[in-house]
C-alpha positions in Angstrom: 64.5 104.9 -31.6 67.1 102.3 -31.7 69.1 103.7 -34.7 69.2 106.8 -32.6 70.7 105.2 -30.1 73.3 103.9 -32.1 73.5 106.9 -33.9 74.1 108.8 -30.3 76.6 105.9 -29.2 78.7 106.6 -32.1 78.6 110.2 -32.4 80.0 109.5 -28.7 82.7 106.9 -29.1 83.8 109.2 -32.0 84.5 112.2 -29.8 86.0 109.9 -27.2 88.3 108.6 -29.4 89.2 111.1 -31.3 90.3 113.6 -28.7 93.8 114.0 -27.9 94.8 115.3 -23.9 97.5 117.8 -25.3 94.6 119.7 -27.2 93.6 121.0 -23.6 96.8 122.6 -23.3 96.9 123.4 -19.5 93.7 123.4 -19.1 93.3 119.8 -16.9 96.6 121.1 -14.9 95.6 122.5 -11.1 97.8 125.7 -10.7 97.2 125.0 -7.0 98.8 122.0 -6.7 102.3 120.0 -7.7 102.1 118.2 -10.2 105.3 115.8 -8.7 105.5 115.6 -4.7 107.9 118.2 -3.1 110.6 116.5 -1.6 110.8 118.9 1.6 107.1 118.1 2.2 108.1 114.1 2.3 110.4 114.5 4.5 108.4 116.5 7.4 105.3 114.2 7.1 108.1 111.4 7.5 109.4 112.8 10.8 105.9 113.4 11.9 105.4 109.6 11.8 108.4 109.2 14.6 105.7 110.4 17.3 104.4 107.5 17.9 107.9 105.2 18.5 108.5 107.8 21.0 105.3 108.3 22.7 103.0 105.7 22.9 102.5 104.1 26.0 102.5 100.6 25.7 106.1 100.2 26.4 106.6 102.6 29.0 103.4 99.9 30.2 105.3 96.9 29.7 108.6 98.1 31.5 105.9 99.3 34.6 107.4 103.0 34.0 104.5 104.0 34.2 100.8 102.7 35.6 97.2 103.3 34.4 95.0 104.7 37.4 91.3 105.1 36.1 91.7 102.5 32.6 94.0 99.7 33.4 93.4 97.1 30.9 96.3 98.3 28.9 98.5 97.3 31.6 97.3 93.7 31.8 97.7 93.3 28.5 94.2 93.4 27.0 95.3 94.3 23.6 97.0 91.4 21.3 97.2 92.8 18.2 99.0 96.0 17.4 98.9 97.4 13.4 102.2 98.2 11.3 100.1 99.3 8.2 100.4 103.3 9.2 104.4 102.8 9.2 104.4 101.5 5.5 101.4 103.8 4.3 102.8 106.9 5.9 106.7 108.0 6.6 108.2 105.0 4.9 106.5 105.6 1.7 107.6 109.2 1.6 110.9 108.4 2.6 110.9 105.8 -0.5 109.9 108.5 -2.8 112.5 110.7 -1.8 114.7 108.5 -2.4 113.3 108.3 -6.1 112.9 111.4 -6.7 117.1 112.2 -6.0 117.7 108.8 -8.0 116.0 108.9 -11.4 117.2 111.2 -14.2 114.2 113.1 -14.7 113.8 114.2 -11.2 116.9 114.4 -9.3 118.0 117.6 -10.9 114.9 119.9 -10.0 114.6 118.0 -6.8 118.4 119.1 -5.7 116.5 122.4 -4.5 115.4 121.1 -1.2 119.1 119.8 -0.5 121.8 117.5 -2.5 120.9 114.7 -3.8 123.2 112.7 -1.9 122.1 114.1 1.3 118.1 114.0 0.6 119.0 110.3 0.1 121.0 109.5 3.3 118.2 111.5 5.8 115.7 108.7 4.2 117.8 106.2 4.5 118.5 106.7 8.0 114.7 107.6 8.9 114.3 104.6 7.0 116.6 101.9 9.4 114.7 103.9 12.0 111.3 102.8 11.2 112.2 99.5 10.4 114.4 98.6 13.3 111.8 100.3 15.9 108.6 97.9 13.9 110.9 94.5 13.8 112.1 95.0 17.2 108.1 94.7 17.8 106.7 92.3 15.6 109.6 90.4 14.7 110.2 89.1 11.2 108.2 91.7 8.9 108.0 92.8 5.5 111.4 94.3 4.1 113.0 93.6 1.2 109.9 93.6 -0.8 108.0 95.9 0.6 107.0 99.4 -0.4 106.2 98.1 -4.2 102.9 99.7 -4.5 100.8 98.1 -6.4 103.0 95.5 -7.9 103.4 93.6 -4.8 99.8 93.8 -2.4 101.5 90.3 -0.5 105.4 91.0 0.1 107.6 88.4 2.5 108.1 88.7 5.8 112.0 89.1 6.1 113.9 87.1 9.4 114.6 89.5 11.4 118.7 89.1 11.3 118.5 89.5 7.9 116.6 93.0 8.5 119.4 93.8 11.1 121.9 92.7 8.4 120.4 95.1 6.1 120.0 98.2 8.9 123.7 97.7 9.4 124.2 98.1 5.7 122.2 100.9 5.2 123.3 103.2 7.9 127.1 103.0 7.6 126.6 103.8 3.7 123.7 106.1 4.5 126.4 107.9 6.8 128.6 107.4 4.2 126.9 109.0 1.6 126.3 112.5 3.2 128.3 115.0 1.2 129.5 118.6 1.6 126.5 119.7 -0.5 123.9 121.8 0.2 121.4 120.9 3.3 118.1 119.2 3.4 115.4 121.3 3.6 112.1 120.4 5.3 113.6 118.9 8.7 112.6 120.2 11.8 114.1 117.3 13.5 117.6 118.1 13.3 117.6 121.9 11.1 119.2 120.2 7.5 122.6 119.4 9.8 124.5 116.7 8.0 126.7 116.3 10.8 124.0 115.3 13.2 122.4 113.1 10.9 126.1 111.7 10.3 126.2 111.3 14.2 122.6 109.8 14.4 123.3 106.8 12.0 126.0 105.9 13.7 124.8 106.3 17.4 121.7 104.4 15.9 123.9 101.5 14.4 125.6 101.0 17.9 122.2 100.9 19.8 121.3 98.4 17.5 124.6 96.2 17.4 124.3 96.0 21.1 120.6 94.5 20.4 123.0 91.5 19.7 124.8 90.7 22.7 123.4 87.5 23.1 122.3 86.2 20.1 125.6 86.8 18.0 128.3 88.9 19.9 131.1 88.9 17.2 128.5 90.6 14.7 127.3 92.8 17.5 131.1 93.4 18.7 132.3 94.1 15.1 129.7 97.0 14.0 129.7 98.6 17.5 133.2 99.0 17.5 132.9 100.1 13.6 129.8 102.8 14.1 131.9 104.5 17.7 134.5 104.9 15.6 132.9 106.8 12.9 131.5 108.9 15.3 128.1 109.3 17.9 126.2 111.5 20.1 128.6 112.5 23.2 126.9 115.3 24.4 123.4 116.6 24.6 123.6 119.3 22.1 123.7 116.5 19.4 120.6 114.7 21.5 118.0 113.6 18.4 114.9 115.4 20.0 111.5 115.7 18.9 110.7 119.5 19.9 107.1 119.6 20.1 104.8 123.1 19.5 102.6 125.2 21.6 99.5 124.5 19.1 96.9 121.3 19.1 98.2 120.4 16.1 101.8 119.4 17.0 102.0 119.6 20.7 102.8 116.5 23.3 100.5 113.7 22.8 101.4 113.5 26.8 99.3 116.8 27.4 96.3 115.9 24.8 96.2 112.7 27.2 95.9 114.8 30.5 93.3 117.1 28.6 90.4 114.1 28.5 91.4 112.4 31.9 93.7 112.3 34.6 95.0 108.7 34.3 98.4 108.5 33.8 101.0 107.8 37.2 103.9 107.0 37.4 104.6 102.8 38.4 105.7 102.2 42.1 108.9 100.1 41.0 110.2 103.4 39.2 109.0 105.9 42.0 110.8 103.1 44.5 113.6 103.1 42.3 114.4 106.6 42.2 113.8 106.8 45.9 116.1 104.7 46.7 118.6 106.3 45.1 117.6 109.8 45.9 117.1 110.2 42.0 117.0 114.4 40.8 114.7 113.4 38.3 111.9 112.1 40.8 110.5 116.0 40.8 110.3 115.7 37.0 109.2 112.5 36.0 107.0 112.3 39.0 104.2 115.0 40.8 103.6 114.6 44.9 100.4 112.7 45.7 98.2 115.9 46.7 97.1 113.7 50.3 100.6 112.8 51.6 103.0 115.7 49.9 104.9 112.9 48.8 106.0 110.6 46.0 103.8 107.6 45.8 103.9 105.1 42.9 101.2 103.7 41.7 100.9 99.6 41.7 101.0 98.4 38.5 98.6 96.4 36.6 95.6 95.9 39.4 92.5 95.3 38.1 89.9 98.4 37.1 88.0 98.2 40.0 91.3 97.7 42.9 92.9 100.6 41.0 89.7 102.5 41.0 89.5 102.2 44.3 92.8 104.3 45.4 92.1 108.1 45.7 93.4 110.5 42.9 95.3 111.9 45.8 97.5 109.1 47.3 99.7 108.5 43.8 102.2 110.6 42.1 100.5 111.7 38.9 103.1 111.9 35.7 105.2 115.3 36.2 103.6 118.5 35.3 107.0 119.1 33.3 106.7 116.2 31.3 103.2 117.3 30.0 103.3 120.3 28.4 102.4 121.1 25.3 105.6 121.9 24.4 107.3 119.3 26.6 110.4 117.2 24.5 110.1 113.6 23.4 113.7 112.0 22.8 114.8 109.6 20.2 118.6 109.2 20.8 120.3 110.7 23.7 124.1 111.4 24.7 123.0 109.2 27.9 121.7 106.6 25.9 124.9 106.5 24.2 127.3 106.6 26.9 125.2 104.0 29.1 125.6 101.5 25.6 129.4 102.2 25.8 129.4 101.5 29.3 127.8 98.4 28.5 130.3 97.4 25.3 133.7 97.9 27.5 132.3 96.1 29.9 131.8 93.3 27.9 134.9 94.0 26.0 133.9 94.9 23.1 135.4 98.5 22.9 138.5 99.5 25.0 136.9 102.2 26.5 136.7 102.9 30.3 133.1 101.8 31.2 132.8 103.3 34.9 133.8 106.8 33.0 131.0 106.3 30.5 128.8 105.0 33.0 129.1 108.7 34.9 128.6 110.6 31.9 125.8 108.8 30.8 124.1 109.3 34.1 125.6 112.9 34.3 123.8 113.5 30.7 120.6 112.3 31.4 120.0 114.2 34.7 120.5 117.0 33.0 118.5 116.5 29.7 115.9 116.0 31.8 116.9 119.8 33.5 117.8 118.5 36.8 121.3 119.2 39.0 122.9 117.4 41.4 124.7 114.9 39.7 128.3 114.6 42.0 125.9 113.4 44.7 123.8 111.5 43.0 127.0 109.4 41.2 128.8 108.8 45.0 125.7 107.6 46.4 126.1 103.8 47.6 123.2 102.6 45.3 124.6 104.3 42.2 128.5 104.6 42.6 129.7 102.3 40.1 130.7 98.7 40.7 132.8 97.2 38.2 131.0 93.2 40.0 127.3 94.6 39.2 128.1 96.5 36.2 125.7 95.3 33.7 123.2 95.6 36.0 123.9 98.9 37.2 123.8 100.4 33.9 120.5 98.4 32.9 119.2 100.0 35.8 120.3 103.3 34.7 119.0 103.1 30.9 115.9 102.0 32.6 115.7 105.8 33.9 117.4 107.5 31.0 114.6 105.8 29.2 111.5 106.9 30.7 108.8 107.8 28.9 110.6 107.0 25.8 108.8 103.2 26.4 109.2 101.0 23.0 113.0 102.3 23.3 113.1 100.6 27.2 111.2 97.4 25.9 113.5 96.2 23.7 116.4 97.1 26.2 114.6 95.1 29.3 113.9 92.7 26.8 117.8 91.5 26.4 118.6 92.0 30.1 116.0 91.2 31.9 117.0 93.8 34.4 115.5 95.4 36.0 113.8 92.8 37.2 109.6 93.4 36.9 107.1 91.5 38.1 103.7 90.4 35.9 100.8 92.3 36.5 98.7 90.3 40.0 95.2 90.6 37.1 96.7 89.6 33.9 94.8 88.9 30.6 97.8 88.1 28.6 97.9 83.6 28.7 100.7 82.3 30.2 100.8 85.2 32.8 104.0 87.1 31.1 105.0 90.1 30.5 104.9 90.5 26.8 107.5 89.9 24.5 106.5 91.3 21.6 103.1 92.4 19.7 101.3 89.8 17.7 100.4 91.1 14.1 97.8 93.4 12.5 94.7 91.0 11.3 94.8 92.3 7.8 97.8 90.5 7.6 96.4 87.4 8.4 93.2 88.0 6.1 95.4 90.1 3.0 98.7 88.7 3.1 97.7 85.1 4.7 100.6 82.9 3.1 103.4 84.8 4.3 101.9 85.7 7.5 101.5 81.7 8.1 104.8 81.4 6.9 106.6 83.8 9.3 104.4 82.5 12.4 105.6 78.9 11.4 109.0 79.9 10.9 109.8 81.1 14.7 106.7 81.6 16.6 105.6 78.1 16.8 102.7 78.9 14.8 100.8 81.1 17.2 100.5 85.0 17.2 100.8 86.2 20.3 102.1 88.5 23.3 104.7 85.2 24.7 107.2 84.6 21.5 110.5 86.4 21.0 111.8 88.2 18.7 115.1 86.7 17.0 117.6 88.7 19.6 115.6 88.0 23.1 117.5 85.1 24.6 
């Protein structure tokens, strides 16, 4: 028995070895599958990905745009932790492979059928920035420079965050740059394969960002503002980057899946008070009557379950029944947003621009993105008319608005202003009794990547990894 063992062993190791892959032919090939990723393909799973930035709620919690009515430990800050991983396992990995596949020699030239080369490469470069400017304006100093390397790097660096900002910068002008007269991308639904509104994109995204540094180093933040207006941004709402959602369960509003399971969602009494006081035409929108009083009624943010449990369904303005449709519009970068950060620039005098005109537009844009009227009024009214003594508050005020909904976006704004001015939750769980200033990091990095993770929490969070330290630009 045991020389037929061997004998079976070797009989075994012989056909194993001796058996060449190619003597299959196609046989091992799935005729149902690619054999190399499709480049299109990358690209829509990327913009997928931008849901969340735009949607989730924990920003629109933070800057009290919104209150929880039935669930409200969100709003006092229950949750430390927040995970990055499904950003570098999802759109940025496409976005690095189509970046590959228009680079090296053996793929770039069947690859050019879903767009040029040179354009495939500047949409991922500018989704790219994207990403990482929306996850280090929430963490802080994160993996950068050596992420993305697969398997050949499981532990990569956290990167300061001004040298992230130094790269963004980098990245979109040539990203911009780079975007030829070549054929289209294929595979975007976020823009339809138009170069010029990606063109217009990167640089409306570089001046959101150089404005990011008003406070922490203005003659950076002067130089590539002035540099990115005048290669050209979004002025008008027909170049608005928009996230068009379907009428299907499978891409439709994540703000009408949430109204599906429970009717939670209201919208904060300082936003409803806001807009009231300045007889805001976007109240009807953003905001539904409460069904008791046939009126608006913001709900007050951040009470404890029980308190907020308490007030009837009936006596607080639920979120608008216009903002939660299936098919209802998220919005990445806006005309408004754009005008308002120009405002904001000539008021500081970084552009020569006239910042009461942009100031108007911006607000002019937004009421009407939002599919409102009455803008003349709403500009002459004593609250809003524009006051060249209050201007950076006035148009803080105003992005606070333009912003709604889009809450991560508003965060980082209120963040560098501090206007408007918001008021910690009365039942709050976060220490210290703050509002939070950023989201501590996902515990696998502490228990995968612990060296670096110490490292960055030593370097400017004082060693702890929490809701209370700032990111490199809040001063």
């Amino acid at each position: 028995m045991k020389n037929i063992k061997y004998l079976v062993s070797a009989v075994a190791l012989s056909m194993m070895t001796s058996c060449d892959p190619s003597d299959f032919g196609d046989i091992n090939k799935d005729p149902n599958n690619a054999s190399t990723a499709i480049a299109s393909f990358l690209l829509t799973g990327a913009e997928r990905g931008l849901v969340g930035p735009i949607t989730d709620v924990e920003g629109s919690l933070y800057t009290q745009q919104i209150a929880n009515k039935q669930y409200t430990g969100a709003d006092r800050y229950e949750t430390i932790n927040f995970s990055f991983n499904g950003f570098y396992a999802g759109p940025l990995v496409n976005l690095n492979e189509i970046i590959k596949l228009n680079t090296d020699a053996a793929t770039k030239g069947p690859v050019a059928q879903y767009g040029s080369n040179n354009n495939q490469i500047a949409v991922a470069r500018i989704l790219k920035a994207y990403f990482y400017s929306h996850i280090t304006d929430r963490w802080g100093d994160v993996p950068y420079s050596e992420a993305l390397q697969g398997n050949t790097d499981f532990t990569p660096k956290f990167d300061s965050q001004d040298a992230i900002y130094a790269g963004l910068f980098t990245e979109l002008k040539a990203a911009a740059s780079q975007i030829d007269g070549g054929a289209a991308v294929q595979g975007d639904f976020l823009l339809g394969g138009n170069m010029a509104k990606w063109k217009k994109f990167a640089n409306s995204l570089r001046a959101i960002l150089a404005l990011r540094l008003s406070k922490v180093d203005p003659a950076k933040g002067k130089a590539e503002f002035a540099s990115a207006l005048a290669d050209g941004v979004i002025l008008t709402n027909a170049d608005n980057v928009v996230y068009k959602f379907l009428a299907e369960e499978a891409n439709d509003s994540p703000w009408e899946d949430r109204f599906e399971t429970r009717l939670d969602w209201t919208v904060s009494k300082p936003m409803v008070d806001k807009l009231k006081e300045f007889a805001d035409p976007r109240l009807p929108i953003f905001a539904d009557k409460a069904l008791l009083v046939q009126d608006y009624v913001g709900m007050p943010y951040g009470l404890a379950q029980a308190d907020a449990g308490g007030i009837p369904n009936g006596q607080v303005s639920f979120l608008g029944a216009a903002m939660r449709k299936q098919t209802s519009p998220s919005f990445i970068i806006t005309a408004a947003q754009v005008h308002l950060a120009i405002a904001e620039a000539a008021t500081l005098g970084w552009v020569a621009e006239d910042a009461k005109a942009h100031y108007e537009t911006g607000i002019t844009a937004s009421i009407e993105q939002w599919g409102a009227t009455g803008a003349p009024a709403y500009l002459a009214g004593a609250a809003v008319k524009f006051d060249a003594s209050k201007a950076i508050t006035q148009i803080a005020t105003q992005r606070w608005i333009a912003l709604f909904t889009n809450g991560y976006e508003a965060w980082a704004e209120w963040r560098r202003t501090g206007i408007p001015a918001l008021s910690p939750p009365p039942v709050n769980s976060n220490p210290g009794g703050k509002i939070p200033r950023r989201q501590a990091y996902p515990t696998s990095e502490r228990d995968l990547n612990g060296d670096n993770y110490k490292a960055a929490l030593s370097s400017k969070l004082g060693g702890v990894d929490d809701l209370n330290g700032k990111v490199w630009w809040d001063k």
